[in-house]
Rosetta silent file (secondary structure, phi, psi, omega in degrees, C-alpha in Angstrom):
SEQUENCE: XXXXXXXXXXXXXXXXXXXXXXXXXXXXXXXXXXXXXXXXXXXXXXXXXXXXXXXXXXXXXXXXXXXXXXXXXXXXXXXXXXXXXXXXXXXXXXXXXXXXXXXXXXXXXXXXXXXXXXXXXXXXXXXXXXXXXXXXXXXXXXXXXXXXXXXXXXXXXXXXXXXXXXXXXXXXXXXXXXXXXXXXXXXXXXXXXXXXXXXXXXXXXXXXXXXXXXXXXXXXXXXXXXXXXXXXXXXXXXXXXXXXXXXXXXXXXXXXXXXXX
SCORE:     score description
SCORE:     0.000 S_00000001
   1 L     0.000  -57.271  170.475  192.099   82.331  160.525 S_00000001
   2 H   -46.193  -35.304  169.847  191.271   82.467  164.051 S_00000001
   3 H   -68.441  -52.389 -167.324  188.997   79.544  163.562 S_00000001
   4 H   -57.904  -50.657 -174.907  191.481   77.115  161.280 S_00000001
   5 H   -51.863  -42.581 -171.449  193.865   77.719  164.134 S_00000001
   6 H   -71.536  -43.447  144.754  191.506   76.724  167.063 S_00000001
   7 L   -36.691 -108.629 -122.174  191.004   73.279  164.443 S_00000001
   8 L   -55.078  -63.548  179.831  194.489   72.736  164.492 S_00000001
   9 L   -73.992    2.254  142.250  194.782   72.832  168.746 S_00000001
  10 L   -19.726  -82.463  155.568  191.823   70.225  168.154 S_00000001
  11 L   -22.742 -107.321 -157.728  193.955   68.384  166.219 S_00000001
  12 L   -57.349   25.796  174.791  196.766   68.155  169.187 S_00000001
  13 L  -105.393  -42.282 -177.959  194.315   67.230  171.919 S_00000001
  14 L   -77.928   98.219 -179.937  192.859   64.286  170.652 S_00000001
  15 L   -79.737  -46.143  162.655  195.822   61.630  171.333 S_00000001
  16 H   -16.095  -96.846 -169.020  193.903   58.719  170.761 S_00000001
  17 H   -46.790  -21.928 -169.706  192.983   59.349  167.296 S_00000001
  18 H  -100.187   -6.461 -172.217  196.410   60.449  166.396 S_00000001
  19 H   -91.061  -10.366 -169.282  198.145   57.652  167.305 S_00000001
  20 H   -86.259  -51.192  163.444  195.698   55.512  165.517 S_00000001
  21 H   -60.797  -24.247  158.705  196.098   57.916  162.896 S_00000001
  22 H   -40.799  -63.764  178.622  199.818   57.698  162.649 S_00000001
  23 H   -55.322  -59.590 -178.042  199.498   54.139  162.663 S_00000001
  24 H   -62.220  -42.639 -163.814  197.326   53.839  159.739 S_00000001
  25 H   -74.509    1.291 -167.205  198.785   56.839  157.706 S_00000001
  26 L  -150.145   19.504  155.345  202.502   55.770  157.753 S_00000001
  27 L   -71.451  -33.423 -160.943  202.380   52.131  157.405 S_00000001
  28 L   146.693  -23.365 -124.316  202.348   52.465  153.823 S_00000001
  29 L   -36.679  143.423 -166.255  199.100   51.443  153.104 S_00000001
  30 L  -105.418 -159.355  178.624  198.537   48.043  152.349 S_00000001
  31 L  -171.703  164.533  174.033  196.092   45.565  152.405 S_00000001
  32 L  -121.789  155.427 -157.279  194.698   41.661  152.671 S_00000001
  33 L  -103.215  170.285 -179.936  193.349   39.862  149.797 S_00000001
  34 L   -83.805  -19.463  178.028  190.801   36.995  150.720 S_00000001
  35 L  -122.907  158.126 -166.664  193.436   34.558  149.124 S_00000001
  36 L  -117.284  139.551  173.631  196.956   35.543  149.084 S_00000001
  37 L  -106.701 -174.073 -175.722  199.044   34.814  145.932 S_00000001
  38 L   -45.607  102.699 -179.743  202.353   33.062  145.393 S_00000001
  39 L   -75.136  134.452  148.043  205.111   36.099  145.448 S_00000001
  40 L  -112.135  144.886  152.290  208.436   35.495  143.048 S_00000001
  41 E   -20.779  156.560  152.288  211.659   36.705  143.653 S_00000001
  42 L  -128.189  148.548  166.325  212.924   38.868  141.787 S_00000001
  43 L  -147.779  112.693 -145.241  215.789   38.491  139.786 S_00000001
  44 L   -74.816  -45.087  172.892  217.483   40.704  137.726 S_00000001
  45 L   104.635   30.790  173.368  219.693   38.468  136.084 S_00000001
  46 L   150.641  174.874  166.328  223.113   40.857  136.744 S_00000001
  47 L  -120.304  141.119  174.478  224.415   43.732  138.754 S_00000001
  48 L   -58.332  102.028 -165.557  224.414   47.193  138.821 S_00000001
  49 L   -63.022  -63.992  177.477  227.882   48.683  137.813 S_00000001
  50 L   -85.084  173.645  179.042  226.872   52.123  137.607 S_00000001
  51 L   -69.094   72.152  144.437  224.281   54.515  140.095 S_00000001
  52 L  -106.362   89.741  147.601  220.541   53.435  138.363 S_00000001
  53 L   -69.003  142.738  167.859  218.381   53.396  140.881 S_00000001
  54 L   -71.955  109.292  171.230  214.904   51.973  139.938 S_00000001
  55 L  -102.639  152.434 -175.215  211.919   53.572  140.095 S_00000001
  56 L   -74.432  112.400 -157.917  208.566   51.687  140.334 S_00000001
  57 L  -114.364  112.295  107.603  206.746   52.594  136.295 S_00000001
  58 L  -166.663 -143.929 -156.097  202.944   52.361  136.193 S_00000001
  59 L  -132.614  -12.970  140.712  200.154   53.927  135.912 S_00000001
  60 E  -136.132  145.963 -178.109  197.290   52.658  138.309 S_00000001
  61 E  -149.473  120.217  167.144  198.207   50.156  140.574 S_00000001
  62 E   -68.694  144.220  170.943  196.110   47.656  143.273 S_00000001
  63 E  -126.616  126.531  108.876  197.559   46.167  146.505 S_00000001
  64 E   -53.052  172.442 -157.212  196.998   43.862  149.639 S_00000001
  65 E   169.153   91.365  168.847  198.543   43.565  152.323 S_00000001
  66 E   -56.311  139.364  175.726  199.033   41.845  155.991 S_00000001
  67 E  -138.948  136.975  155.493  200.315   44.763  158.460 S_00000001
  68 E  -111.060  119.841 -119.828  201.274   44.079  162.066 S_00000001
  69 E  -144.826   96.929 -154.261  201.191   47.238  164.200 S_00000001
  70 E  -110.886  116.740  175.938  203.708   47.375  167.748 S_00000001
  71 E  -107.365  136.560  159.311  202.858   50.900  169.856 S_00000001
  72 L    14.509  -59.418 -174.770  205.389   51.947  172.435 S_00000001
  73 L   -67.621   -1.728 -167.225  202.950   50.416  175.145 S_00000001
  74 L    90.151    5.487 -178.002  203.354   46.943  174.030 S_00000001
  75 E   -63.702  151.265  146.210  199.554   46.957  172.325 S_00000001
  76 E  -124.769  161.258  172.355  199.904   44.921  168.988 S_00000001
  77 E  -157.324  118.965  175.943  196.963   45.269  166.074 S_00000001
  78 E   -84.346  157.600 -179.175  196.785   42.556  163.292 S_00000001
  79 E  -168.246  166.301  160.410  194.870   44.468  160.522 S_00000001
  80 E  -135.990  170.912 -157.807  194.776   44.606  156.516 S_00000001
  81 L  -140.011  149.207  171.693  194.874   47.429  154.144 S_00000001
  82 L  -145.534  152.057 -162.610  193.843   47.691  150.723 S_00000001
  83 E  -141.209  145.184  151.051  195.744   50.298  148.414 S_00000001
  84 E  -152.729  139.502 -144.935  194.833   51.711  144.859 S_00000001
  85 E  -144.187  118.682  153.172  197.445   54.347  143.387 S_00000001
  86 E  -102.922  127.320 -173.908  197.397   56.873  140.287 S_00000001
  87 L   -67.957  144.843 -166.068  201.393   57.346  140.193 S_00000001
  88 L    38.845   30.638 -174.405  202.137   61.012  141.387 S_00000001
  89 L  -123.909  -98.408 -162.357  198.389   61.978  141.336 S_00000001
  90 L  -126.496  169.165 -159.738  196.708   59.920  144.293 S_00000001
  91 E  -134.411  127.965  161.943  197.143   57.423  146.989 S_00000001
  92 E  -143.196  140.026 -135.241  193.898   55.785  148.402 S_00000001
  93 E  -156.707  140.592  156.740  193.709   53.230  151.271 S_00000001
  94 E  -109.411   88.630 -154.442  191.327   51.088  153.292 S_00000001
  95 E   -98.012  167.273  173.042  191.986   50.079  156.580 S_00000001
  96 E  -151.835  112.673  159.261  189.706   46.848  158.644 S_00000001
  97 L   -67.575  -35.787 -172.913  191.801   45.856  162.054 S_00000001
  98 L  -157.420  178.775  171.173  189.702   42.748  162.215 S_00000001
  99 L    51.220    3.593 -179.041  186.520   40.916  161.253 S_00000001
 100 L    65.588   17.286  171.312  186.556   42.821  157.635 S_00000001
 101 L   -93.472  110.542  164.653  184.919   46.158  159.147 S_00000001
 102 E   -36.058  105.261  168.874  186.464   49.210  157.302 S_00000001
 103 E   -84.057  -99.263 -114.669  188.063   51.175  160.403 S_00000001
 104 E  -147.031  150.867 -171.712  189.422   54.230  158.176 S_00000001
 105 E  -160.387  137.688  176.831  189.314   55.155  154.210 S_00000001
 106 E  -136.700  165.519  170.400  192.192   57.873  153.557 S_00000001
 107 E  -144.137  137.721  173.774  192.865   59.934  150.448 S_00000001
 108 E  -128.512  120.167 -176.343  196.147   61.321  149.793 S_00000001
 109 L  -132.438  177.305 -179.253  197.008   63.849  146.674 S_00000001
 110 L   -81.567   -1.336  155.381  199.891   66.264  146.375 S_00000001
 111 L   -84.638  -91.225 -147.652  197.798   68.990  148.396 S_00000001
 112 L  -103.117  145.661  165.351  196.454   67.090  151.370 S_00000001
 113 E  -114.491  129.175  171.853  195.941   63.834  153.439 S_00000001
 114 E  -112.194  131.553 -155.342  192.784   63.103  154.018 S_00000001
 115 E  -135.481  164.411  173.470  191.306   60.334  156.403 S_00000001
 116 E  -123.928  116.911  153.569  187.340   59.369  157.237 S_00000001
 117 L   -69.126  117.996  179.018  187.404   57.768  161.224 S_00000001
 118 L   -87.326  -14.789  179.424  184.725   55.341  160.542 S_00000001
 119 L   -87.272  -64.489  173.397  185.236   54.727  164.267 S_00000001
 120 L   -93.451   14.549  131.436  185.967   57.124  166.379 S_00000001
 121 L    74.935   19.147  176.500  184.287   60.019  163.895 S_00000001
 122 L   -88.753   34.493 -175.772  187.632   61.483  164.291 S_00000001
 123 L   -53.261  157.001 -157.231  188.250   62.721  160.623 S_00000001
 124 E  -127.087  137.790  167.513  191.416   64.270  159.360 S_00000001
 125 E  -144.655   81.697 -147.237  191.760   67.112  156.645 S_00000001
 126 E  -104.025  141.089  163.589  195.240   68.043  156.900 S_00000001
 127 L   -70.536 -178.611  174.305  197.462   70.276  154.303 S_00000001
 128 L  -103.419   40.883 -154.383  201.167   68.283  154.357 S_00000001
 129 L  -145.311  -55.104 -149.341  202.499   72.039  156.064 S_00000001
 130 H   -77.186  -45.185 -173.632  199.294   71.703  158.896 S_00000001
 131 H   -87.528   10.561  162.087  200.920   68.002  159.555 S_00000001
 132 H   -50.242  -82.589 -138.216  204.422   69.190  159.528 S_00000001
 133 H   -56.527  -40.480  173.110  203.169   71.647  162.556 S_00000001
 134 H   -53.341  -91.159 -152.777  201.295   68.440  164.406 S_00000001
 135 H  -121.128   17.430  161.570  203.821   65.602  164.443 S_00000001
 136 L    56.918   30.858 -179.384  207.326   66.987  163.183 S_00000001
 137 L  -120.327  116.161 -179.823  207.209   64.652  160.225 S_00000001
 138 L   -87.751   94.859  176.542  207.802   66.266  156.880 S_00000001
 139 L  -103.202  143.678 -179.673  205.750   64.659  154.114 S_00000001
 140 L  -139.119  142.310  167.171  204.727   64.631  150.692 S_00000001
 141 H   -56.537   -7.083  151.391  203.137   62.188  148.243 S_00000001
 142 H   -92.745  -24.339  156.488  206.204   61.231  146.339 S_00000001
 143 H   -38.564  -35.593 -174.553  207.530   60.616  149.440 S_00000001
 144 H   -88.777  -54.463  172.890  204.851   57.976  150.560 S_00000001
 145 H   -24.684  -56.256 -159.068  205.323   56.717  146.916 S_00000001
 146 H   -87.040  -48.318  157.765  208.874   56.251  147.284 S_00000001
 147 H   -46.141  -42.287  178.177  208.660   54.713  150.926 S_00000001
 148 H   -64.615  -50.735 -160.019  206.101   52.627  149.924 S_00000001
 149 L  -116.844   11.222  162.629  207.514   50.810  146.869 S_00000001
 150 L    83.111   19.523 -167.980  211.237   51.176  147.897 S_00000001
 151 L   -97.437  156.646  174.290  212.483   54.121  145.469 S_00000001
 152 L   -55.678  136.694 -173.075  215.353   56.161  146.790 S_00000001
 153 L   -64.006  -23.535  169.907  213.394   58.952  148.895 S_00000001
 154 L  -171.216  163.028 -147.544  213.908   61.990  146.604 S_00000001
 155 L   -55.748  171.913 -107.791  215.460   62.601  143.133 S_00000001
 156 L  -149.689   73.441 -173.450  219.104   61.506  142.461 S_00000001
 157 L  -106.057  179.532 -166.511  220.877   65.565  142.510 S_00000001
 158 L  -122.145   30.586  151.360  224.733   66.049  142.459 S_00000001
 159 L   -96.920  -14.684 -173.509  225.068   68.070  145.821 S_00000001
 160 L   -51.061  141.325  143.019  223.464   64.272  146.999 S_00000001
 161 E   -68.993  106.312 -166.719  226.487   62.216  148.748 S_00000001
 162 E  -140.481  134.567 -173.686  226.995   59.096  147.300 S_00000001
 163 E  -134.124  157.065  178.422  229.913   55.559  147.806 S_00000001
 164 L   -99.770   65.795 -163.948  229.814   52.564  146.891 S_00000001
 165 L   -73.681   97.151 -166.358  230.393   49.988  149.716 S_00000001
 166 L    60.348  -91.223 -172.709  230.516   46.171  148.404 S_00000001
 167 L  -134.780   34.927  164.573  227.413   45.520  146.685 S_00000001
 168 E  -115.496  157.517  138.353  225.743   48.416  147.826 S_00000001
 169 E  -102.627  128.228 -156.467  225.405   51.869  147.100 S_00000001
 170 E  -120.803  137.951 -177.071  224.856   54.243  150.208 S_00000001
 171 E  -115.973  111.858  152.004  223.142   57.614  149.460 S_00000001
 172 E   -76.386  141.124 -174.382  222.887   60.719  151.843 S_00000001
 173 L  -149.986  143.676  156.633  220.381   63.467  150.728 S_00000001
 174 E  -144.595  134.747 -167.608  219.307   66.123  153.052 S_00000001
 175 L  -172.926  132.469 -143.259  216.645   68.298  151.397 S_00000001
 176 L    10.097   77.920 -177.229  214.114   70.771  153.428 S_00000001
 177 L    83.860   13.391 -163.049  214.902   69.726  156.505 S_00000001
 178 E  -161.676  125.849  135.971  215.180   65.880  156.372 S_00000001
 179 E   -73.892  135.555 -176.403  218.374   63.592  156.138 S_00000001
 180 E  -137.940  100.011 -119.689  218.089   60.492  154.149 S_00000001
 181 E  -147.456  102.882  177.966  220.394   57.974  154.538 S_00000001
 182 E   -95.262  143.472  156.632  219.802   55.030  151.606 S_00000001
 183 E  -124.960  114.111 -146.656  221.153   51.807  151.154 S_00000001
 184 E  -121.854  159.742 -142.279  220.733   50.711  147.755 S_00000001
 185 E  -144.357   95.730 -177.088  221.177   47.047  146.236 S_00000001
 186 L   -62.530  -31.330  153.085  223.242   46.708  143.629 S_00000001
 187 L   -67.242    1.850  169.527  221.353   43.282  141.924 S_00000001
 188 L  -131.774  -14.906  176.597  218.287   45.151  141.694 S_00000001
 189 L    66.134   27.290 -124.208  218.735   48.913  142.099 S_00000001
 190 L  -128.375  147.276 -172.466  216.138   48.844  144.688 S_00000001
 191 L  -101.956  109.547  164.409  216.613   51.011  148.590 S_00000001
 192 L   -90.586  -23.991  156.538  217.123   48.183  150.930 S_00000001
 193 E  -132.443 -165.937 -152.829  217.175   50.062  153.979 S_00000001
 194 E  -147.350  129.237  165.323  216.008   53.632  154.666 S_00000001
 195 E  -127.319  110.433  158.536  217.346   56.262  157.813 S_00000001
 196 E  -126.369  161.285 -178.722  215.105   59.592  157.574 S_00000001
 197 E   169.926  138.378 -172.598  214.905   62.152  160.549 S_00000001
 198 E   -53.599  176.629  165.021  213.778   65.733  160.682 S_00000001
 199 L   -93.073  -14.288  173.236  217.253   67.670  161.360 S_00000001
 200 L   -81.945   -6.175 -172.539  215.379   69.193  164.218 S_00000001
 201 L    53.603   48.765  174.002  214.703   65.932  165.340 S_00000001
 202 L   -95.597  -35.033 -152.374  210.965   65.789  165.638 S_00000001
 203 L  -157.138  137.634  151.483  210.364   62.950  163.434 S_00000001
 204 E  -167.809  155.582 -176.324  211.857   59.990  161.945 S_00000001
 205 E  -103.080  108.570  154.802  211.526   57.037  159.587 S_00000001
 206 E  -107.897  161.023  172.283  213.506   53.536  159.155 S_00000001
 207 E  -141.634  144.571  157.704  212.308   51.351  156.679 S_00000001
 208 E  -135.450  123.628 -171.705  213.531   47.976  155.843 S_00000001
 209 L  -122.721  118.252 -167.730  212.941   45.748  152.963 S_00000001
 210 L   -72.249  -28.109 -152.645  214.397   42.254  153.220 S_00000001
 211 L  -128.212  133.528  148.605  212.496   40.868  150.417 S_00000001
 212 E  -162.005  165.795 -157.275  211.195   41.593  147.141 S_00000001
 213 E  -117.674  179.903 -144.116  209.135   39.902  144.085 S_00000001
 214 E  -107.453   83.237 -156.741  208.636   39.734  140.388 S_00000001
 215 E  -129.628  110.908 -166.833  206.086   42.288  139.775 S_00000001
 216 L    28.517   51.411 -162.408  205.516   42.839  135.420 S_00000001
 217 L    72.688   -6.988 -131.162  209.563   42.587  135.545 S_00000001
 218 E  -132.416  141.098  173.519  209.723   45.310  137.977 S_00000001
 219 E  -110.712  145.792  172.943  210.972   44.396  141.839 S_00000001
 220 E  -126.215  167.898  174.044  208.365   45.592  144.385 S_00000001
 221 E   -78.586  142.657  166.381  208.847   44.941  148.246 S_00000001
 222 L  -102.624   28.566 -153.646  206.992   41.500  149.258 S_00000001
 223 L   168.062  107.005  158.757  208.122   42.405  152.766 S_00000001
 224 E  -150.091  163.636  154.462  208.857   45.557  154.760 S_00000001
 225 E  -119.804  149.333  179.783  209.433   47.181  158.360 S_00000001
 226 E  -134.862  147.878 -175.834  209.087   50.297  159.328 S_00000001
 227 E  -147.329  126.588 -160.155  209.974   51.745  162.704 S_00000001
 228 E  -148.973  124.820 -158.236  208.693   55.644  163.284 S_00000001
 229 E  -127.548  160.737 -148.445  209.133   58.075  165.721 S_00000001
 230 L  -177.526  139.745 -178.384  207.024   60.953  165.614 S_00000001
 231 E  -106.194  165.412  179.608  206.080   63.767  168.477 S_00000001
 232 L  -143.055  170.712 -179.461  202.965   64.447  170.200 S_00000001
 233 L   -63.597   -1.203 -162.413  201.823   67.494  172.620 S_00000001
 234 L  -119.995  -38.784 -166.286  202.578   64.826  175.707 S_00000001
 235 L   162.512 -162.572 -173.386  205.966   63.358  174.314 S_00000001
 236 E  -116.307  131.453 -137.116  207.407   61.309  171.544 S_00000001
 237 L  -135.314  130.487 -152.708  205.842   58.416  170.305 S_00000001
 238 L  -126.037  126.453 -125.830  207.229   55.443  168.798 S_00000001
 239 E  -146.758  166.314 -157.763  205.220   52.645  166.157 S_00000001
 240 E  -161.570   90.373  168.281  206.810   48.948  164.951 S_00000001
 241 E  -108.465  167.135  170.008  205.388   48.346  161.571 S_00000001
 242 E  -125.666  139.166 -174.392  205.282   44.948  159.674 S_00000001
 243 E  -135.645  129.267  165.327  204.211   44.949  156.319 S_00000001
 244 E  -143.784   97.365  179.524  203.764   41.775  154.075 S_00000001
 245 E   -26.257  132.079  176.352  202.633   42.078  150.411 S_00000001
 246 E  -124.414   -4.304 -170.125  200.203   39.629  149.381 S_00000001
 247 E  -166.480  125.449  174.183  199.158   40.804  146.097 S_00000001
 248 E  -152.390  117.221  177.625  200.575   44.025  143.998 S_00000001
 249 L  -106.904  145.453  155.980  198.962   44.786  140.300 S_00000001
 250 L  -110.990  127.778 -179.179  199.606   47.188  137.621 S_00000001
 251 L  -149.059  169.845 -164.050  197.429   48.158  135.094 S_00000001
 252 L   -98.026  -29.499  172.200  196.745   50.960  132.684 S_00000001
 253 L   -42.877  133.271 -174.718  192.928   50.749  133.020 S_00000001
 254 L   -80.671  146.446 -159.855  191.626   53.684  135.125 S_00000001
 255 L  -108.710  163.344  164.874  190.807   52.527  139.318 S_00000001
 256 L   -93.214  152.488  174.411  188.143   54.568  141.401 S_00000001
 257 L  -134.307   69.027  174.923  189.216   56.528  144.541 S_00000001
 258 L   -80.423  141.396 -152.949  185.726   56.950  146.389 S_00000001
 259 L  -158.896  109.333  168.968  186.168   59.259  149.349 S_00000001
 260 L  -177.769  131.276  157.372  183.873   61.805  151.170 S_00000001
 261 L   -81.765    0.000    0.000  182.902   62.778  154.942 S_00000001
């Protein structure tokens, strides 16, 4: 015990690495293809009378992705991502800031996030409880699911608040410790913007997604921001992401998730 703890105040020493880790782990991850293809619209073809939100159906699914990365200090990092996803099982990611060199390889399951520094040898093997205690962000892997592809942030329950404002529907949720404040899109059933924040106020998440494509019938975001605020042992630390889908497949054929430190 005495040791995992003595990890942990590791963990909050190294700032560097965390902000870099932040930065990678809560873009989304995404990725860049060597050619990018043509996104379509999406278009549902009507509107949503009643409260059917959409959730994003398959069953392994590849991604690219351009990401542009804004830190507090004014630093930007152009970068790509590569994503491959078993829905509710695993999340696996590849980041290269430039030049096509593999910065970071993460693994994410419904125990742990896991990241290999390829750079800075600064690997992460975090429970989603140990990174609660770190950066005051409360996470889970339907959560990055649901951020990621634009699903309402947790299930649809009837203590949830929910009105209907023009051609939106706006959702309130608060559930362990996190508010979540939806805007939902009545042609598509789809979360067009996103307000989360701890109630303690250590952490918080906007998301926005202006855009989205024609993905097997299904709308995915071609386009998001994210803006994330997040504490550290020094102060509170604040990230400007741009995300812009260049390629997003689903298929039933089983993907690899190779991963080890």
């Amino acid at each position: 015990m005495k040791n995992r703890i003595n990890w942990i105040r590791k963990y909050q020493m190294e700032n560097t690495m965390n902000r870099f880790f932040i930065s990678a782990l809560l873009i989304g991850l995404l990725a860049l293809g060597s050619c990018a293809k043509k996104t379509i619209p999406f278009d549902s073809g009507g509107t949503m009378q009643e409260f059917t939100p959409v959730d994003a159906e398959y069953e392994f699914l590849s991604a690219k992705a351009r990401i542009v990365i804004e830190e507090e200090s004014g630093k930007i990092t152009r970068g790509t991502l590569n994503l491959r996803a078993q829905k509710d099982s695993v999340l696996w990611f590849t980041m290269s800031p430039g030049m096509g060199m593999e910065a970071i390889r993460g693994l994410f399951t419904s125990e742990k996030i896991q990241i290999r520094d390829r750079v800075g040898q600064d690997n992460v093997n975090l429970t989603y409880s140990e990174f609660e205690q770190l950066f005051g962000l409360k996470l889970s892997l339907s959560l990055f699911q649901n951020v990621v592809w634009a699903n309402i942030p947790q299930p649809f329950a009837y203590e949830d608040r929910l009105l209907r404002v023009g051609k939106k529907f706006e959702l309130t949720q608060v559930k362990d410790g996190v508010r979540y404040f939806s805007k939902i899109e009545t042609s598509h059933g789809k979360v067009s913007e996103l307000t989360s924040n701890s109630l303690d106020d250590r952490g918080s998440v906007l998301a926005n997604f202006p855009k989205f494509q024609n993905v097997a019938d299904q709308p995915f975001p071609s386009e998001a921001l994210y803006k994330i605020a997040y504490q550290l042992p020094e102060g509170g630390q604040n990230i400007i992401i741009h995300v812009e889908w260049t390629s997003i497949e689903l298929t039933s054929t089983p993907l690899s998730f190779p991963f080890r430190f």
